[in-house]
N, CA, C and O of each residue as an XYZ file, in Angstrom:
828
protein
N       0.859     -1.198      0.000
C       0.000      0.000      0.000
C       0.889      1.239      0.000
O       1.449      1.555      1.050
N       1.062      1.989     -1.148
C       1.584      3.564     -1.223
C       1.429      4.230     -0.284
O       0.786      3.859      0.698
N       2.050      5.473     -0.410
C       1.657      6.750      1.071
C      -0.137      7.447      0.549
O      -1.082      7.629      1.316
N      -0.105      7.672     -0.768
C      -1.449      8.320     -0.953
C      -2.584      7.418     -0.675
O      -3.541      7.927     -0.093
N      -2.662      5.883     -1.061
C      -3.583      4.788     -0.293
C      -3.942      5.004      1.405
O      -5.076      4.877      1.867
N      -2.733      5.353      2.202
C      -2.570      4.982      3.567
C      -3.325      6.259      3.750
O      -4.356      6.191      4.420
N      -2.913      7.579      3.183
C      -3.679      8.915      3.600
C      -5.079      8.688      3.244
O      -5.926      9.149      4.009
N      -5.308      8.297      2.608
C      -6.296      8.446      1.839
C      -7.735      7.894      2.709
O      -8.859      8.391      2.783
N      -7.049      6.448      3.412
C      -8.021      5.479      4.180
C      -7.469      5.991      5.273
O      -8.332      5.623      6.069
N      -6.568      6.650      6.027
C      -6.558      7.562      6.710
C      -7.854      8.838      7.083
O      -8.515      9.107      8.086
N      -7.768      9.361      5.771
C      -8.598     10.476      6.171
C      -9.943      9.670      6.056
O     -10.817     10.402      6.521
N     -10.340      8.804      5.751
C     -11.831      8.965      4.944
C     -12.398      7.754      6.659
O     -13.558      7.381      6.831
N     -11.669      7.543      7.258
C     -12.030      6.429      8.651
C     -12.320      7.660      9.725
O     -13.335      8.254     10.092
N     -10.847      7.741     10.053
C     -11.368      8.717     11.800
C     -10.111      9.918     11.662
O      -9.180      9.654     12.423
N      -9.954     10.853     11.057
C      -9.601     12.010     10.334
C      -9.793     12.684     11.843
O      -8.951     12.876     12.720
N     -10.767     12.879     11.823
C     -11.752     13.837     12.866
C     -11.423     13.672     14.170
O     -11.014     14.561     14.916
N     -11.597     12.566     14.438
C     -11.198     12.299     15.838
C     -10.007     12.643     16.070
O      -9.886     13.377     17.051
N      -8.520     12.222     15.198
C      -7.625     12.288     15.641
C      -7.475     13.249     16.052
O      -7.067     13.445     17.197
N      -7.854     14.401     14.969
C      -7.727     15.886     15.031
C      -8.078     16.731     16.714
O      -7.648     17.517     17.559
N      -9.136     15.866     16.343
C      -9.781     15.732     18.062
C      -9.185     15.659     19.403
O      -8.986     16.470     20.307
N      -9.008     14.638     19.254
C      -7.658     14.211     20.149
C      -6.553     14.903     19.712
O      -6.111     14.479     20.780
N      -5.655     15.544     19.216
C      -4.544     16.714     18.863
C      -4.604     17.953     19.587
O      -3.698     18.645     20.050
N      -6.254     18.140     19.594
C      -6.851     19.483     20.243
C      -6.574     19.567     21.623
O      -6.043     20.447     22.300
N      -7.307     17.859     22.041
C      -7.126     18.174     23.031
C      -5.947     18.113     24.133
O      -5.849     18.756     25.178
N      -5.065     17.126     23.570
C      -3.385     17.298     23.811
C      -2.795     18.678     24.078
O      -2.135     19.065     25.042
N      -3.239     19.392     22.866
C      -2.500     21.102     22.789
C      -3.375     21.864     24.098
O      -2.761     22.643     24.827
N      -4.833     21.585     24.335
C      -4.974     22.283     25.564
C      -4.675     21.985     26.638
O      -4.645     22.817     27.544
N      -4.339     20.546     26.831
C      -3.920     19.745     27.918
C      -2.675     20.852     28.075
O      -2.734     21.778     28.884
N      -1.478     20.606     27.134
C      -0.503     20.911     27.317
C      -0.198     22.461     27.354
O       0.756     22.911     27.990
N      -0.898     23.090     26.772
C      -0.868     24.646     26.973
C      -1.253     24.820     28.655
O      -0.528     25.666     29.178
N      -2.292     24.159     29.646
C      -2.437     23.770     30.686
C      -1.471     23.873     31.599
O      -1.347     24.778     32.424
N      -0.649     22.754     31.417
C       0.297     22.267     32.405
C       1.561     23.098     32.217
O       2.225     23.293     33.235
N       2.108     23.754     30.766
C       2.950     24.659     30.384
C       2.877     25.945     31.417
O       3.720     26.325     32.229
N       1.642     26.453     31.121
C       1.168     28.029     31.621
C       1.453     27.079     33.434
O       2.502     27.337     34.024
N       0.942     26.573     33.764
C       1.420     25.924     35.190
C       2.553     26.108     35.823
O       2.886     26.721     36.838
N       3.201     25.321     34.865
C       4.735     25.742     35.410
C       5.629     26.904     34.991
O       6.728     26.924     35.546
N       5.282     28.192     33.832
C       5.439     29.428     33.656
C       5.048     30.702     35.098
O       5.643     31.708     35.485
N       3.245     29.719     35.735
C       3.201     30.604     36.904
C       4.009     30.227     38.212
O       4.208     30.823     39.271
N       4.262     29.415     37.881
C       4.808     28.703     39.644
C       6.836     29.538     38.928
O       7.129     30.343     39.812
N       7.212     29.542     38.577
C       8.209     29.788     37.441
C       8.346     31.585     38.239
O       8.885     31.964     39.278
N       7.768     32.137     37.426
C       7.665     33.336     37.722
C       7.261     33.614     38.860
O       7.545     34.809     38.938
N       6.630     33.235     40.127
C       6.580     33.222     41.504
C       7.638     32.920     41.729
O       7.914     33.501     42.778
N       8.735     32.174     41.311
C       9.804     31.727     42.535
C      10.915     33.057     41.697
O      11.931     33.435     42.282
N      10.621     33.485     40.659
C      11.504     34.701     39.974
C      11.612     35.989     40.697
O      12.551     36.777     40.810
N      10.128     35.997     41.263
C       9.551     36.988     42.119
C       9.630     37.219     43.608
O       9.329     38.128     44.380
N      10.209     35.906     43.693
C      10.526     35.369     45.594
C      12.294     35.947     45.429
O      12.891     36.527     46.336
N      12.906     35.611     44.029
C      14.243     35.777     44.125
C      14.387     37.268     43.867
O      15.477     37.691     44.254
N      13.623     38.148     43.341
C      13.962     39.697     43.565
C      14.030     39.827     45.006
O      14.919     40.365     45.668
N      12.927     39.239     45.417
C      12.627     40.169     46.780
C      13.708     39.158     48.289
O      13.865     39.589     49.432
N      14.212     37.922     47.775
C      15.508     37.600     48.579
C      16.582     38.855     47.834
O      17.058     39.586     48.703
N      16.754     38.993     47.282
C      18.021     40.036     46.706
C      17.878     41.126     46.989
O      18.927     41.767     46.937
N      16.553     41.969     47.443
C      16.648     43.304     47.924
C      16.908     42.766     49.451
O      17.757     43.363     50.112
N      16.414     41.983     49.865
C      16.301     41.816     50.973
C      17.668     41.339     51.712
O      17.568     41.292     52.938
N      18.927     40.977     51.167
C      19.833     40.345     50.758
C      20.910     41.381     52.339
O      21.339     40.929     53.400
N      20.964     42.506     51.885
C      21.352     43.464     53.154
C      21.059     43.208     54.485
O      21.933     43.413     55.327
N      20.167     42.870     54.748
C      19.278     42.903     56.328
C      19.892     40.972     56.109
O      20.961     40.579     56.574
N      19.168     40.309     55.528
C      18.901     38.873     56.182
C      20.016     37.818     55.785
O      20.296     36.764     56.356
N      20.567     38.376     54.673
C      21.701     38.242     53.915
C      23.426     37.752     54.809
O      24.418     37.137     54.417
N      23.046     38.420     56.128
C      24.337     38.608     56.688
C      24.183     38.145     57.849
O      23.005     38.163     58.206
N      25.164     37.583     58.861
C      24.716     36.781     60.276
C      25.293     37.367     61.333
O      26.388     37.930     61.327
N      24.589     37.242     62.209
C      24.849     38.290     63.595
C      25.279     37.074     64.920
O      24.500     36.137     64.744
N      26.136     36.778     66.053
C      26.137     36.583     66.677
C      26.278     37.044     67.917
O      26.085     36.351     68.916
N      26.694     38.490     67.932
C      27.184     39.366     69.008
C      27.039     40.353     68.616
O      27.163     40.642     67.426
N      26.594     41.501     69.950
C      26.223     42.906     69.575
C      27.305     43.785     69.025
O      28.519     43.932     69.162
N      26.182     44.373     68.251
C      27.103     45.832     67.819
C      27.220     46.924     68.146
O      26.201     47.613     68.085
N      28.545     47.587     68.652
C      28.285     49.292     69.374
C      27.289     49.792     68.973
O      26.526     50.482     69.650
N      27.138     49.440     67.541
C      25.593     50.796     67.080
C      24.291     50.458     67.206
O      23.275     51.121     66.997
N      24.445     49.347     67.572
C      22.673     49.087     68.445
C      22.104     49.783     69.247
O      20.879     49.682     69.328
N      22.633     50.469     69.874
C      22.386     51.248     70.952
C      22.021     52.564     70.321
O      21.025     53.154     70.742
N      22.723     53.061     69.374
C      22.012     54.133     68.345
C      20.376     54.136     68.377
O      19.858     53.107     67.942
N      19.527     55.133     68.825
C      18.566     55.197     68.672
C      17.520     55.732     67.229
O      16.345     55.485     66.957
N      18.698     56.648     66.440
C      18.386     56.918     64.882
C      18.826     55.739     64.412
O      18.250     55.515     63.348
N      19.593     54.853     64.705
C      19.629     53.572     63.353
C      18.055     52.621     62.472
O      17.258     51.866     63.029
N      18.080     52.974     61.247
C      16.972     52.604     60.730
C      16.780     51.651     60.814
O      17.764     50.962     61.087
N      15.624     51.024     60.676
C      15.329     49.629     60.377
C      14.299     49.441     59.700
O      13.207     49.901     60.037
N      14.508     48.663     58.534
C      13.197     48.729     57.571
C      12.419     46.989     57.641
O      12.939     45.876     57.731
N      11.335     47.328     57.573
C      10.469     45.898     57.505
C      10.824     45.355     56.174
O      11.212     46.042     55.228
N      10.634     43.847     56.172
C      10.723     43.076     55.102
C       9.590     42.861     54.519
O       8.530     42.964     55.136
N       9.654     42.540     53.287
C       8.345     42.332     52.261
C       8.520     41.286     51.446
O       9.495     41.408     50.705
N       7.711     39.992     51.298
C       7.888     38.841     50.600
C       6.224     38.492     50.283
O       5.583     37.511     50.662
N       5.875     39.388     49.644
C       4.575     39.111     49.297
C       4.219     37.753     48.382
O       3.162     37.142     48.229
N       5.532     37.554     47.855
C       5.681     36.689     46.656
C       5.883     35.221     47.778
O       5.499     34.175     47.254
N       6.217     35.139     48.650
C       5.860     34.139     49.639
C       4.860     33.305     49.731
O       4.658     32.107     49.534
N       4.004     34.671     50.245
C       2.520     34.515     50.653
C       2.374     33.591     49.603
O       2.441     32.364     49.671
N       2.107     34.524     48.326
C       1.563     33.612     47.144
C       2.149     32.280     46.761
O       1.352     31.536     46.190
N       2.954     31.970     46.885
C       3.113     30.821     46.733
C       2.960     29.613     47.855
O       3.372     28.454     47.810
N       2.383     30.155     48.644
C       2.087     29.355     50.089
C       0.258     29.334     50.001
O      -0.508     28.544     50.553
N      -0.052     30.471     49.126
C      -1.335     30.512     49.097
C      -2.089     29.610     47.649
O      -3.119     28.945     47.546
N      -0.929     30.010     46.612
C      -1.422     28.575     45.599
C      -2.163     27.765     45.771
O      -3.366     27.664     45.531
N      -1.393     27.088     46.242
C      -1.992     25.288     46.284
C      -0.453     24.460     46.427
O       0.544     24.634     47.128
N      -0.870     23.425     45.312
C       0.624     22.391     44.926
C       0.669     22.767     44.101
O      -0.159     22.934     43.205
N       2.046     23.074     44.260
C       2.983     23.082     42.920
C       3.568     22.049     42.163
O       3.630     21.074     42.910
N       4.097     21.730     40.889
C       4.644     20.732     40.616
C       5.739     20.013     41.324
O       6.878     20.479     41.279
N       5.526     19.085     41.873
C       6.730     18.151     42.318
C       8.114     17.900     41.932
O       9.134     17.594     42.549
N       7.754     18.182     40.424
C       9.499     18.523     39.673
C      10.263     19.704     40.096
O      11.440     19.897     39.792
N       9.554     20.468     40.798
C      10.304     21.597     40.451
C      10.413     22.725     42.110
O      11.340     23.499     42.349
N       9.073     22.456     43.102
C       8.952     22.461     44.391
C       8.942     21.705     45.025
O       7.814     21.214     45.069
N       9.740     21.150     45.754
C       9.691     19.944     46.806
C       8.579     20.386     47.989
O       7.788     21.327     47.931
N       8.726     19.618     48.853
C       8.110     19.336     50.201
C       8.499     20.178     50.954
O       7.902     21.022     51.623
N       9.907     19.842     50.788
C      10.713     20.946     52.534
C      10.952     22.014     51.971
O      11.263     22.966     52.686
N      10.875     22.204     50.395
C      10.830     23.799     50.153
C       9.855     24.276     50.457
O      10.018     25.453     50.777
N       8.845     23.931     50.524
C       7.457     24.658     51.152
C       7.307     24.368     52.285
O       6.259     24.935     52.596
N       7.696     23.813     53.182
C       7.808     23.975     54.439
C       8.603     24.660     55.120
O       8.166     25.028     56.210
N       9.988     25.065     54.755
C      10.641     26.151     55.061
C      10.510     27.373     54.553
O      11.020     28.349     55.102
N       9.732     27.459     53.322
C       9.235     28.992     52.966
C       8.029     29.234     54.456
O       8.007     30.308     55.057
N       7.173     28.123     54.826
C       6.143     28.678     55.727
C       6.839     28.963     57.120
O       6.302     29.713     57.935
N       8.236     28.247     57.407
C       8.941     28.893     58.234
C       9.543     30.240     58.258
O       9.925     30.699     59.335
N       9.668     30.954     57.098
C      10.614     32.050     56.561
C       9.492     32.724     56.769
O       9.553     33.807     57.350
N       7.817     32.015     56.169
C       7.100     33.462     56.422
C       7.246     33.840     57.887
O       7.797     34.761     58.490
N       6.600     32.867     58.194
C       6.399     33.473     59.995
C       7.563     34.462     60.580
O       7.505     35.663     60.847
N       8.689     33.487     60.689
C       9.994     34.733     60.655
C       9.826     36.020     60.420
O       9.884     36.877     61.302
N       9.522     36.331     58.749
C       9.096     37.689     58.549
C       8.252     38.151     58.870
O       8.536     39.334     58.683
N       7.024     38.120     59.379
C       6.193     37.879     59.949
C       6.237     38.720     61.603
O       5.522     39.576     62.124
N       7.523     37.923     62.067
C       7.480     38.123     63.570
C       8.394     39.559     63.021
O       7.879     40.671     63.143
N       9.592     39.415     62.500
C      10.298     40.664     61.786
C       9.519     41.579     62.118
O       9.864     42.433     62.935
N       8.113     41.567     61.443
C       7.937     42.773     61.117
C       6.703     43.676     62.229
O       6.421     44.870     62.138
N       6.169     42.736     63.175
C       5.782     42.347     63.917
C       6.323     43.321     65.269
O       5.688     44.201     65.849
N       7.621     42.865     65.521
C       8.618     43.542     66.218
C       8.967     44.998     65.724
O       8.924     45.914     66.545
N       9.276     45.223     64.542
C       9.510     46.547     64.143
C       8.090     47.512     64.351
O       8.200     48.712     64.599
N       7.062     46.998     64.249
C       5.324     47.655     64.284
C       5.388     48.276     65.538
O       5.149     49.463     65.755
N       5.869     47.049     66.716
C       5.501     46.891     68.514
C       6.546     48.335     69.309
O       6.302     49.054     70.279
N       7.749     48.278     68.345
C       9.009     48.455     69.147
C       9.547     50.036     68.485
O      10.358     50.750     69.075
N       9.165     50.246     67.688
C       9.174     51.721     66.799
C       7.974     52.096     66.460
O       7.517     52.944     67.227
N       7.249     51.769     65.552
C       6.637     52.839     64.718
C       5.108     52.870     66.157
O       4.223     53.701     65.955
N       5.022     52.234     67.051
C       3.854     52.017     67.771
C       4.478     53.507     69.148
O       3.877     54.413     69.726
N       5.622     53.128     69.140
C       6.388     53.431     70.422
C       6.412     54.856     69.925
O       5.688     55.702     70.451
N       7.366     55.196     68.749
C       7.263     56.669     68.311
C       6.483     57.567     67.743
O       6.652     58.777     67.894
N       5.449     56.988     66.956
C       4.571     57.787     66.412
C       2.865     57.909     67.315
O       1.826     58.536     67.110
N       3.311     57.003     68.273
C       2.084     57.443     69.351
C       2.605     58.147     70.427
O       2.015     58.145     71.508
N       3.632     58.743     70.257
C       4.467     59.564     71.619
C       5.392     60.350     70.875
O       6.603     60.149     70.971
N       4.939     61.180     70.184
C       5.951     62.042     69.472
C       6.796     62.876     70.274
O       7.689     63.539     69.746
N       6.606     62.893     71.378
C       7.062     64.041     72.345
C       8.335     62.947     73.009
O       9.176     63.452     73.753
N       8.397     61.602     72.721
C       9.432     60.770     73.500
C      10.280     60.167     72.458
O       9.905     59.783     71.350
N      11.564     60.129     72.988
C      12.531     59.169     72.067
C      12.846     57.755     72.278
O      12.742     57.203     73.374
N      13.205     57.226     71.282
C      13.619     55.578     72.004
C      15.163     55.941     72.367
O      16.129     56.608     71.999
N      14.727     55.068     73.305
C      15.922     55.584     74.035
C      16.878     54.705     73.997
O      16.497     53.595     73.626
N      18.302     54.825     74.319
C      19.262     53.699     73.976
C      18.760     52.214     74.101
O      18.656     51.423     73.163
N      18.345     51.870     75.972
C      17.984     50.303     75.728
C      17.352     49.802     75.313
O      17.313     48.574     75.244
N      16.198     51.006     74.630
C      15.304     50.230     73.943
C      15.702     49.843     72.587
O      15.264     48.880     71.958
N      16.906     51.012     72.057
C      17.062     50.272     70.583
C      17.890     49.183     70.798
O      18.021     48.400     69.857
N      18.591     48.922     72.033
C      19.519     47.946     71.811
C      18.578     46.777     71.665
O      18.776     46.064     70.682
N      17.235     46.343     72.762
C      16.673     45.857     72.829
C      16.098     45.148     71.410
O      16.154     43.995     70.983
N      15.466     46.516     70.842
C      15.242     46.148     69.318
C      15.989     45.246     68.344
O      15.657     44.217     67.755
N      17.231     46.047     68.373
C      18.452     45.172     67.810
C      18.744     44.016     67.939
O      18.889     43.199     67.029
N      18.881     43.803     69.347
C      18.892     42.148     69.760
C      18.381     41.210     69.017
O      18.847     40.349     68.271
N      16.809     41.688     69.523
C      15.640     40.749     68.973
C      15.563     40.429     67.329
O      15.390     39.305     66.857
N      15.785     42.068     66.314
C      15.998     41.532     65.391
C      17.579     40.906     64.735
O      17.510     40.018     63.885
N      18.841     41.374     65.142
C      19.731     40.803     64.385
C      20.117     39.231     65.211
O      20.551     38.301     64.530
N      19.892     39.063     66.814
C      20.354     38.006     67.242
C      19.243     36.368     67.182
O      19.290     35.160     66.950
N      18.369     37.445     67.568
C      16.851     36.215     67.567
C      16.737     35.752     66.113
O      17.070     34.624     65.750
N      16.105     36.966     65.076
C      15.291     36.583     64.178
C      15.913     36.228     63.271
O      15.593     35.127     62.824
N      17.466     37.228     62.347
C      18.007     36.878     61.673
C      18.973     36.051     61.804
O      19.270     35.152     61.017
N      19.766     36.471     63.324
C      21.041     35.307     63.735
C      21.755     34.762     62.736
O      22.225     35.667     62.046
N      22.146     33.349     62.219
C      23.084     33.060     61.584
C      22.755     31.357     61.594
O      21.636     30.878     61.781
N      23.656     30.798     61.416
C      23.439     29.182     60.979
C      22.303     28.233     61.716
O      21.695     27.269     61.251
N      22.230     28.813     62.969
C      21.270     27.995     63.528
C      20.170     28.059     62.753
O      19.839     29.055     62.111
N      19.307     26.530     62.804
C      18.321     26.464     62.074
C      17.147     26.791     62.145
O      16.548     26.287     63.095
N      16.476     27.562     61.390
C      15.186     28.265     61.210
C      15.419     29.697     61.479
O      14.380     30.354     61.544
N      16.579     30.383     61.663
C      16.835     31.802     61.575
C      16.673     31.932     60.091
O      16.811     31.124     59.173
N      16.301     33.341     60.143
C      16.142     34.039     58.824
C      17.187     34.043     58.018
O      16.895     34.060     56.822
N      18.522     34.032     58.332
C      20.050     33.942     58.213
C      19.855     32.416     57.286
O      19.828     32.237     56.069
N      19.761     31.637     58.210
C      19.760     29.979     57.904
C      19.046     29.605     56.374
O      19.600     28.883     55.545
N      17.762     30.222     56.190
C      16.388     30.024     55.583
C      16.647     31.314     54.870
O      15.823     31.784     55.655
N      16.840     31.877     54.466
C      18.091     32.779     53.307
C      19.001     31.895     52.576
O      18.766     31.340     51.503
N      20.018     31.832     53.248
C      21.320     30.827     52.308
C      20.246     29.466     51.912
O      20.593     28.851     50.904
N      18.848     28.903     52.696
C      18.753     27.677     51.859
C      18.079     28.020     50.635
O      18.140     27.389     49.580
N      17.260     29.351     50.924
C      16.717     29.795     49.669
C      17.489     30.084     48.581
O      17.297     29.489     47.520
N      18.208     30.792     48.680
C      19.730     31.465     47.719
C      19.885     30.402     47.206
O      19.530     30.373     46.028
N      20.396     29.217     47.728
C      20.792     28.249     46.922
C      19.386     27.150     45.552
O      19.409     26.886     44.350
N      18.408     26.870     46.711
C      17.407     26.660     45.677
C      16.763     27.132     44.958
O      16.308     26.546     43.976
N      16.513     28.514     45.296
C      16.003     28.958     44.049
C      17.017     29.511     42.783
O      16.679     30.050     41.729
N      18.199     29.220     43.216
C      19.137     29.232     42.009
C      18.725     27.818     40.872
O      18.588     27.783     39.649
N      18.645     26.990     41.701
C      18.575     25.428     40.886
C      17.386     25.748     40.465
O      17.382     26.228     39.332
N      15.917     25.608     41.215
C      15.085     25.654     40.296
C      15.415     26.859     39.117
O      15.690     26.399     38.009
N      15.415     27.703     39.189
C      15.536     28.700     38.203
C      16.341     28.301     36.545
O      16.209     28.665     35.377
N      17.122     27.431     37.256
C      18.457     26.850     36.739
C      17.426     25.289     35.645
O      16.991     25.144     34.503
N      17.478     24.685     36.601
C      16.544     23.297     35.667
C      15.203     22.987     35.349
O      14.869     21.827     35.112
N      14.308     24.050     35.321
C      13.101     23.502     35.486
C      12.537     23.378     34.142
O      11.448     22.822     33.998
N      13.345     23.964     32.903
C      12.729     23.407     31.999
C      13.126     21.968     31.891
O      12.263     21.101     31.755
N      14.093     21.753     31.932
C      14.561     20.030     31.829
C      13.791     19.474     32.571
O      13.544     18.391     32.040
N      12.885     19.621     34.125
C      11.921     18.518     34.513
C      10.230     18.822     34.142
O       9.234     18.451     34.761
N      10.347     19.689     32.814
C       8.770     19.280     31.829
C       9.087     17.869     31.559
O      10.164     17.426     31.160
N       8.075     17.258     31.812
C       7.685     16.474     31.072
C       7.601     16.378     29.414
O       7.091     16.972     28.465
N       8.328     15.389     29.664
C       8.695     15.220     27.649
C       8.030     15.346     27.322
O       8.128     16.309     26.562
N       6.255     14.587     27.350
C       5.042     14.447     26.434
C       4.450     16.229     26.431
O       3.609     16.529     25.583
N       5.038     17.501     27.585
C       4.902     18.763     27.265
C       5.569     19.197     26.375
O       4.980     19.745     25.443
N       6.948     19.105     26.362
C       8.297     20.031     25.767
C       8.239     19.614     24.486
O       8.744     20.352     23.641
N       7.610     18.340     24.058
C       8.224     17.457     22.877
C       6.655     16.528     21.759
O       6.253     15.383     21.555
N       6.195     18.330     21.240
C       4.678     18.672     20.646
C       5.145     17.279     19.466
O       4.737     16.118     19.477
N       6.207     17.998     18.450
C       5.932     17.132     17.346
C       6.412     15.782     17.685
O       5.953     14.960     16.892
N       7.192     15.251     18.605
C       7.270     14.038     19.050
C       5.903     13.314     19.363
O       5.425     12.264     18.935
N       5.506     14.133     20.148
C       3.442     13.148     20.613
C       2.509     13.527     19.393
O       1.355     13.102     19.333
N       3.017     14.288     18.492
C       2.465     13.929     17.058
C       2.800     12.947     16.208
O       1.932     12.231     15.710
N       3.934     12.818     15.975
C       4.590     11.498     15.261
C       4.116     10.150     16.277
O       3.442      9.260     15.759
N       4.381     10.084     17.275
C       3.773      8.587     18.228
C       2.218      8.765     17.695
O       1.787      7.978     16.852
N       1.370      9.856     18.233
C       0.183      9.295     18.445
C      -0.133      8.820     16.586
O      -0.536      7.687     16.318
N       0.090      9.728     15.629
C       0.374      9.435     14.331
C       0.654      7.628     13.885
O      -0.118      6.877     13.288
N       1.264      7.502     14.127
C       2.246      5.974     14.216
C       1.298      4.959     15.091
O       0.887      3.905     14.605
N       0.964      5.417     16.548
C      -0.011      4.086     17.122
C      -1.128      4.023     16.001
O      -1.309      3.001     15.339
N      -2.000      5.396     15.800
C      -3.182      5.307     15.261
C      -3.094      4.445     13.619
O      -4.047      3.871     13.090
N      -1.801      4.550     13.095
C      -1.725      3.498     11.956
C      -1.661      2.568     12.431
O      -2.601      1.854     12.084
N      -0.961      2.067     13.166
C      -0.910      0.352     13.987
C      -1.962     -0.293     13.850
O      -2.257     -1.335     13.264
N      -2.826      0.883     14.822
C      -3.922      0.146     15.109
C      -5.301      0.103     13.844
O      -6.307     -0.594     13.713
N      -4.770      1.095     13.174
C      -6.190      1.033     11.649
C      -5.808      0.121     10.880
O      -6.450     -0.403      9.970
N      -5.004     -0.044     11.141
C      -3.669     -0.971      9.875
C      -3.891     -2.531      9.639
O      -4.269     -3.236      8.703
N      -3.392     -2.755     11.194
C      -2.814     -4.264     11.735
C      -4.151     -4.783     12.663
O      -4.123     -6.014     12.650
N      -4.954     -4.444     13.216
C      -5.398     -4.452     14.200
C      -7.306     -4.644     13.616
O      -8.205     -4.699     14.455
C-alpha cells in the first residue's frame, strides 16, 4: 500500500477524531505549560525580593554591635509578598517544588512575619504614638537584639540567616533546571504527534 492509499483510508475512517484528540493534547498541554510558567515566575519573584532583601537577612549576627544602641539607626520591615503567594497557591509541581521547600518557605514566612511584627511593637507604635518621646538607647539595643540576634542570627536552624542561604541556593537550581523537569510528552509537541500518528496506523492498519 503507497503513502497516498494509507492517507487516503486515513482520512476517509477517523480524520476527525484524531484531530480531536490533537486538540485536546494542545490544551492539555498549553495547561500544564502556563502551570509551570506561573509557579516559574513566583519563585523569579521570591528571588527579587531575597536580593533586595539580601542586606538585612543576607548577613549573620552573633554578638552585639556598638551601634545598636544608636537610637536613629533605621530599620526597615521586610516584604515577601511573593511568599505569601506561593504558600497561598496550592501544589505546585513536584518537579520543580519539593516538600521541605514549602515547608521552610512557611517557616521564613512566619519569621518575617514576627520581623515585622517587632519593628510595628518596638518603633513605629512606640514613636509615632508619643511624638514628644525618644527611644531611648535600651530600647534600641533591645530592638536590635531581637531583630539581628533572635530573628536573623546566623546558621542555627530556622533563623532568617539559615532560611536565606537555603533559599539562595534553591532557588538558584530551580531557576536553573526547570525546563529540563517538563515532562517530555509537554516540551516534545511534534514528538506526541509522530507517536500518536504511528499508534493510530498500527492500530487502523494491523489491528
Amino acid at each position: 500500500m503507497n503513502f497516498i492509499n494509507i492517507t487516503s483510508h486515513f482520512e476517509a475512517q477517523n480524520l476527525i477524531a484524531l484531530i480531536a484528540l490533537l486538540l485536546a493534547y494542545l490544551a492539555y498541554r498549553k495547561s500544564i505549560y502556563d502551570d509551570f510558567k506561573n509557579w516559574i515566575n513566583l519563585i523569579k519573584s521570591f528571588k527579587s525580593e531575597l536580593d533586595y532583601a539580601s542586606s538585612w537577612i543576607g548577613n549573620s549576627y552573633a554578638s552585639i554591635s556598638p551601634d545598636w544602641i544608636n537610637p536613629s539607626k533605621l530599620v526597615y520591615p521586610l516584604s515577601f509578598e511573593s511568599a505569601k503567594a506561593i504558600l497561598q497557591k496550592g501544589h505546585p509541581p513536584s518537579e520543580i517544588i519539593s516538600q521541605e521547600f514549602l515547608d521552610k518557605l512557611a517557616i521564613f514566612n512566619e519569621r518575617v512575619e514576627a520581623f515585622n511584627h517587632l519593628l510595628r511593637g518596638q518603633i513605629i507604635n512606640y514613636v509615632l504614638n508619643n511624638p514628644n518621646e525618644k527611644l531611648s538607647k535600651d530600647r534600641a539595643l533591645f530592638l536590635n537584639q531581637g531583630i539581628h540576634l533572635q530573628l536573623i542570627g546566623n546558621n542555627q536552624t530556622q533563623t532568617l540567616f539559615f532560611l536565606y542561604k537555603y533559599f539562595e541556593k534553591e532557588v538558584s537550581i530551580i531557576l536553573e533546571t526547570w525546563q529540563n523537569k517538563i515532562p517530555w510528552y509537554i516540551k516534545n509537541t511534534f514528538l506526541v504527534f509522530l507517536l500518536s500518528l504511528g499508534i493510530y496506523l498500527l492500530i487502523d492498519f494491523y489491528l
